[in-house]
Each structure stands twice: as C-alpha cells, then as structure tokens.
MARRO-322041 format. One record per residue (C-alpha): residue number from 1; x, y, z. Coordinates in Angstrom, 3 decimals. Example, Ala and Ser with C-alpha at 12.3 -4.5 7.8 and 13.67 -1.06 7.14 Angstrom:
+-----+----------+----------+----------+
!   n !        X !        Y !        Z !
+-----+----------+----------+----------+
!   1 !   12.300 !   -4.500 !    7.800 !
!   2 !   13.670 !   -1.060 !    7.140 !
+-----+----------+----------+----------+
***
This chain:
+-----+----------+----------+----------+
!   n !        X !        Y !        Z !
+-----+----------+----------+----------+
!   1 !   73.820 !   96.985 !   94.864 !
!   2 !   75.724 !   95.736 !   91.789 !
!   3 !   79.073 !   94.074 !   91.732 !
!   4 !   80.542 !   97.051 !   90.772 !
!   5 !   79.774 !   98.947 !   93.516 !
!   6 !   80.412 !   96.083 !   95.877 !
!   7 !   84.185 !   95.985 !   94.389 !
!   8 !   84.709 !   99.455 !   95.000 !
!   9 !   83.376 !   99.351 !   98.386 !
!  10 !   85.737 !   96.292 !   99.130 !
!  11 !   88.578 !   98.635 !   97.147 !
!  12 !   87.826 !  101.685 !   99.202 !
!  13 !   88.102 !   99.727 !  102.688 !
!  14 !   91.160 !   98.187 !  101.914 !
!  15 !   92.493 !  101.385 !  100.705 !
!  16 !   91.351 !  103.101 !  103.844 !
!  17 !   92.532 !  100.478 !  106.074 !
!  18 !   96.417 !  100.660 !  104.717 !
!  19 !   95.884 !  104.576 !  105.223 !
!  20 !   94.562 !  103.799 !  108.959 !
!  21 !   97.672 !  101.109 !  109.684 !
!  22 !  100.361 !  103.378 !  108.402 !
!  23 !   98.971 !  106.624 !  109.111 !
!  24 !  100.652 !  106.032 !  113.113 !
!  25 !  103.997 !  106.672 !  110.473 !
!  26 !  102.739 !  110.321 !  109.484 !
!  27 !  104.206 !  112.880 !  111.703 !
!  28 !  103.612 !  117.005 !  111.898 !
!  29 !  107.493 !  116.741 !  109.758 !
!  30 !  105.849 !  115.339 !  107.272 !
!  31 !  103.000 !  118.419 !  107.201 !
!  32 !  105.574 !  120.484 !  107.347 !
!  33 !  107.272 !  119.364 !  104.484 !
!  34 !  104.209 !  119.635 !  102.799 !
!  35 !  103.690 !  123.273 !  103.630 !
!  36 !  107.368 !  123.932 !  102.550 !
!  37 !  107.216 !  122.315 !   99.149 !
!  38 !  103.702 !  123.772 !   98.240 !
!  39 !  104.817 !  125.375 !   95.552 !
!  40 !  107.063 !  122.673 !   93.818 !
!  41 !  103.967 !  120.207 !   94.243 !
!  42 !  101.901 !  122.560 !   92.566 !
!  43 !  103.910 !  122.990 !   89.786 !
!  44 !  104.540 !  119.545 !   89.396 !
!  45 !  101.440 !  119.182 !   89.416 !
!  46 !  100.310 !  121.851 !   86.763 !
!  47 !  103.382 !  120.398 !   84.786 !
!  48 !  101.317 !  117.165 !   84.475 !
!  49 !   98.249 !  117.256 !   81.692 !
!  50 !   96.745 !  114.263 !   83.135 !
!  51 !   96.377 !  115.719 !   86.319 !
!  52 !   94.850 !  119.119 !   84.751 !
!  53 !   91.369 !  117.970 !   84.906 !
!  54 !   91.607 !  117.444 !   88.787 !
!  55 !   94.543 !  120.553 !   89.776 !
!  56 !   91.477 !  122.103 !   91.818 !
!  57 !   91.300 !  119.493 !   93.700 !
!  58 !   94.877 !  119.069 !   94.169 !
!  59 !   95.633 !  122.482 !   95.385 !
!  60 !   92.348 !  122.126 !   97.787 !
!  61 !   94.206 !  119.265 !   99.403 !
!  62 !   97.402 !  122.008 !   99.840 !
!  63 !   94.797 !  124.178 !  101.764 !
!  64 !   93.844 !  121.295 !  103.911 !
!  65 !   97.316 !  120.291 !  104.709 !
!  66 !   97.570 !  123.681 !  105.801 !
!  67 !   94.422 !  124.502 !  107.385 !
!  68 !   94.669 !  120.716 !  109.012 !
!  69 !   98.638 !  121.190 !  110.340 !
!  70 !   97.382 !  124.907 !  111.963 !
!  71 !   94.724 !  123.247 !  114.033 !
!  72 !   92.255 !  125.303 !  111.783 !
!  73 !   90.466 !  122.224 !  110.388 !
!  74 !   90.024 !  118.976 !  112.348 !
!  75 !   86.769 !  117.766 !  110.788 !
!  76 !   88.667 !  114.784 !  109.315 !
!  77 !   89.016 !  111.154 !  109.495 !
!  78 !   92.940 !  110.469 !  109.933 !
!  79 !   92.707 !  107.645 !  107.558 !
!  80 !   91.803 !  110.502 !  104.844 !
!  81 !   94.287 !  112.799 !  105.863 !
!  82 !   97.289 !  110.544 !  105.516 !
!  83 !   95.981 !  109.422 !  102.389 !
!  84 !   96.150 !  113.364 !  100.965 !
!  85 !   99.675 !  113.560 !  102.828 !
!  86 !  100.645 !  110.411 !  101.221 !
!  87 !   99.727 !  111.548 !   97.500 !
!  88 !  100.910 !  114.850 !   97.937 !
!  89 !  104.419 !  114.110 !   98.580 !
!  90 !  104.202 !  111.410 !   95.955 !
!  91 !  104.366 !  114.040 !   93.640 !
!  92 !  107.795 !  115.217 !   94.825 !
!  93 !  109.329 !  111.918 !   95.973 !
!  94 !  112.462 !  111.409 !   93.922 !
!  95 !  112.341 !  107.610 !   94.766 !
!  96 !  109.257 !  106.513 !   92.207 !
!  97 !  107.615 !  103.756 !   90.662 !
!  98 !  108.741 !  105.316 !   87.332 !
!  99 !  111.140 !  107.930 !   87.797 !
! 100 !  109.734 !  111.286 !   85.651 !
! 101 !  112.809 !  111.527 !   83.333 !
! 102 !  111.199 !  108.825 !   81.473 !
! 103 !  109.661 !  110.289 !   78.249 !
! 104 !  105.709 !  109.026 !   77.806 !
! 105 !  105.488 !  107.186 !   80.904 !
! 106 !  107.262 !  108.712 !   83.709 !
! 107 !  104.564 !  110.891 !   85.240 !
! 108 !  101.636 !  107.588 !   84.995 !
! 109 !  102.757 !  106.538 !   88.652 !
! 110 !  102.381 !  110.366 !   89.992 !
! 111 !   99.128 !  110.725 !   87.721 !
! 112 !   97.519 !  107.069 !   89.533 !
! 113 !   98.459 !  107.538 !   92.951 !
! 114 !   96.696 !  111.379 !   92.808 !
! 115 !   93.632 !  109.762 !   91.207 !
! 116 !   93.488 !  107.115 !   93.695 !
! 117 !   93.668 !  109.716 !   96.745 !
! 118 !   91.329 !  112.060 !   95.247 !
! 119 !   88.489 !  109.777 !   94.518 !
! 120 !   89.106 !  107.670 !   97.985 !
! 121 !   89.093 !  111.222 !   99.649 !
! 122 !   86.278 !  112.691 !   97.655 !
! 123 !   83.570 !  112.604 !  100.325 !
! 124 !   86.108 !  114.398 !  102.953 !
! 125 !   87.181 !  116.691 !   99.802 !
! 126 !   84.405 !  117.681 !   99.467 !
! 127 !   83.433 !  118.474 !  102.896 !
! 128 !   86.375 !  120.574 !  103.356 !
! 129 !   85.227 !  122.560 !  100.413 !
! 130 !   82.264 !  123.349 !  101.966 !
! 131 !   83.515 !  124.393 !  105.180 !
! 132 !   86.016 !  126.996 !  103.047 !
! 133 !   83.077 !  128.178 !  101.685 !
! 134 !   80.729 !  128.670 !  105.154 !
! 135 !   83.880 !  130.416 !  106.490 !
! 136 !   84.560 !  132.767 !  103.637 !
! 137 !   81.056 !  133.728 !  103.948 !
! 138 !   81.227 !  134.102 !  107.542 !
! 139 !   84.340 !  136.067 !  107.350 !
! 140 !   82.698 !  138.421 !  104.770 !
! 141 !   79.991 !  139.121 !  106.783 !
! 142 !   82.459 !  139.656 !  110.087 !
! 143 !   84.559 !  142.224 !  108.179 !
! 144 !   81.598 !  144.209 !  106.769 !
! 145 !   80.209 !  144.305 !  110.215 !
! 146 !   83.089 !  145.561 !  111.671 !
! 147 !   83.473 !  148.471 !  108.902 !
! 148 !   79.892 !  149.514 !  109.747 !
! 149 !   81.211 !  149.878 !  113.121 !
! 150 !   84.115 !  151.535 !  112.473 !
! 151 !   82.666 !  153.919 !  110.673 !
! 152 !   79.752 !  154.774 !  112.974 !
! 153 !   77.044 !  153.629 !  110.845 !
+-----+----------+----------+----------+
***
C-alpha cells in the first residue's frame, strides 16, 4: 500500500467517524425534509455544472433517502446514511460556507461537500444501485407473471 492510499484510508475514517458521532443528531425530520425538498435539491443541483458529471449519483442518493426513510432499504451503515443526509441538505442550506449569490465562487462549497459524500459513500452507492436493479428485475418478472395469470395462460 502506498502513502496515498494510506492517507485516504486515514481521510475516509475520520470522515466516517464525524458521520458516526453526529449522526445520533439526524432525525426522521430531517428525512423528511429531504423527501419534501427533492425537487429544489435536484434542481440545485442540475443548476450546478460542476456537479453535472456526478447528478446520477446525486439523484440516486434522493432514491435512497426515500427508499431508506420508508423502511424499504436498510442495507446501510448509518455512518453512510447521515453522510448522504448531510450533503443533500447542504445543497439547500441557506446558511453556507459561501453563500451562492456570489458570482464564480459561490456554488465551490455545495460542489466539495457533494464530492466528498459521494466518493466517501461510493461503496454503499453503489450497493444501493445494485439492489434497485435486482428489484426492478424482480418486479418485472412478478408483474409478467401475474399477467400470464390473469389472463389464463
């Protein structure tokens, strides 16, 4: 292992440890707000070119919020989910770093704290992708076996 990877390693458990200290402070009102706002953080965040390159990603973390809040999806460490929570309303927290009315700079703050989530949250990210996908799959199957029924075949 090169220093590299040993610094992000370090980086990563620190980050995950603030997430684990202060996630006790996330409460189903903040998922809820969350859920409410979903369509202001999404265009805040589509209103953002940095964060273009990684809006998938971003809108897969709405779908968790959602899928996490309606007992749906569990299969995460609360450290991770705090951290999406966290960088989520970020993006629609009047009270910044550098308040967005600044021209050049005002979005950097909104654009770092996403990028910091995302790639801390990758592994988990990525996991819930996967799970989308197994139950879209399953669900396809479910529904054309219950046509076949339904239509005596």
């Amino acid at each position: 292992m090169n220093v590299d990877d040993k610094n992000r390693r370090a980086k990563d458990g620190l980050n995950q440890a603030f997430f684990k200290r202060n996630g006790k402070k996330m409460t189903g009102r903040h998922f809820d707000r969350i859920i409410e706002k979903a369509r202001e953080i999404e265009a805040k965040a589509k209103s953002i070119p940095a964060l273009h390159k990684v809006i998938k990603d971003v809108l897969l973390c709405l779908e968790l919020i959602r899928d996490y809040r309606s007992g749906v999806y569990k299969d995460i460490e609360t450290w991770a989910i705090v951290a999406v929570a966290f960088g989520l309303l970020y993006l629609i927290n009047p009270v910044e770093l550098i308040p967005d009315f600044i021209p050049v700079v005002g979005y950097l703050d909104d654009v770092a704290v996403m990028v910091v989530v995302l790639k801390l949250v990758k592994v988990e990210i990525d996991k819930y992708a996967q799970w989308r996908e197994k139950r879209s799959e399953y669900e396809d199957a479910f529904g054309r076996l219950l046509n076949h029924d339904r239509d005596g075949n």
